[in-house]
C-alpha positions in Angstrom: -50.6 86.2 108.5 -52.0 85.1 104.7 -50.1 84.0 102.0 -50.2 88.1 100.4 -48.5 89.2 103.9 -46.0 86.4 103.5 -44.3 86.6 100.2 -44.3 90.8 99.2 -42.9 90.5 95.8 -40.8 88.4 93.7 -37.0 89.6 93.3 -36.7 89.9 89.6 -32.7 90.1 89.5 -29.5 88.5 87.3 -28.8 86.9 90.2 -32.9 85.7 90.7 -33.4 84.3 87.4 -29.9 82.7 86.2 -30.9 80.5 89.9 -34.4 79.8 88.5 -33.2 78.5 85.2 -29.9 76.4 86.9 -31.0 75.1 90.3 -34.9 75.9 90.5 -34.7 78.4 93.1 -37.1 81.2 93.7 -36.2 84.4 94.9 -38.9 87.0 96.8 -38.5 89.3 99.3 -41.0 87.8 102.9 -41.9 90.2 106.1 -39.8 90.6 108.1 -41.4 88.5 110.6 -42.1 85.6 108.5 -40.0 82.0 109.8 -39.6 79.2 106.7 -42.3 76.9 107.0 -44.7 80.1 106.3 -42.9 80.7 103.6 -43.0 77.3 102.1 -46.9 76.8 102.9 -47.2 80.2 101.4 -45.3 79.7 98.4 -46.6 75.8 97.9 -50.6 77.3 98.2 -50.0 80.6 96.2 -48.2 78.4 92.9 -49.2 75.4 93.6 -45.8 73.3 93.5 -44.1 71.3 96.3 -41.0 73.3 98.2 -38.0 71.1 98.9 -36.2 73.9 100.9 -36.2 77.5 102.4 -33.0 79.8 102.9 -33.5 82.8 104.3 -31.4 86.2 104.7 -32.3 89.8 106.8 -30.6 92.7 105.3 -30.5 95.9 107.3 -31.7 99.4 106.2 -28.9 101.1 104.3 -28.2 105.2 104.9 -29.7 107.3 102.4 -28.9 111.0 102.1 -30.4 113.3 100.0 -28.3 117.1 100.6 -28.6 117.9 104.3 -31.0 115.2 105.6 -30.4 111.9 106.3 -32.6 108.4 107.1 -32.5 104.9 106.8 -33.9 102.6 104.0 -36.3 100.0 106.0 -34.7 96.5 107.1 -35.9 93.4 104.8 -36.1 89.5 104.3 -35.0 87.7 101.3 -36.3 84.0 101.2 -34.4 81.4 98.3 -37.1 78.7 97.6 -36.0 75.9 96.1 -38.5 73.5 94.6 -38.6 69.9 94.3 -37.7 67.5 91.2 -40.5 67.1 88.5 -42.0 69.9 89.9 -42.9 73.0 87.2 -40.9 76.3 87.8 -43.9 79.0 87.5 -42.8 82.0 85.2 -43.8 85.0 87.2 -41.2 86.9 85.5 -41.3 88.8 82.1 -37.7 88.3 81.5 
């Protein structure tokens, strides 16, 4: 898997960027498949910063209805990334 498989997207949330600013903590939603040491050589080569931890959650597909027909929302990974001292907190987001 490369780095773009890894990490899907930044979570650009409240909750994302009020841990960014306070305790220099990333947010992004990984595959689903993804363990924490690919996500912190993934997220160390893609900005260039040195990880100091990875906390990871799975969320399962919620039930979505629309009228008479009904399906799931697909399960998903959230990874927490919290960088190291000194280190420079990239500004992905336009917040």
């Amino acid at each position: 898997m490369n780095i773009y498989e890894v990490i899907r997207r930044p979570l650009v949330t409240e909750k994302g960027v009020e841990k960014k600013d306070a305790e220099r903590t990333l947010c992004f939603e990984v595959a689903l498949n993804a363990n924490k040491t690919q996500v912190k050589s993934a997220v160390e080569k893609l900005f260039k910063v040195k990880v100091a931890e990875v906390r990871t959650a799975t969320f399962d597909g919620k039930l979505r209805r629309r009228g008479r027909f009904a399906g799931y929302r697909p399960d998903w990974k959230k990874a927490y990334v919290r960088l190291k001292e000194g280190e420079k907190v990239p500004d992905f987001a336009g917040v």
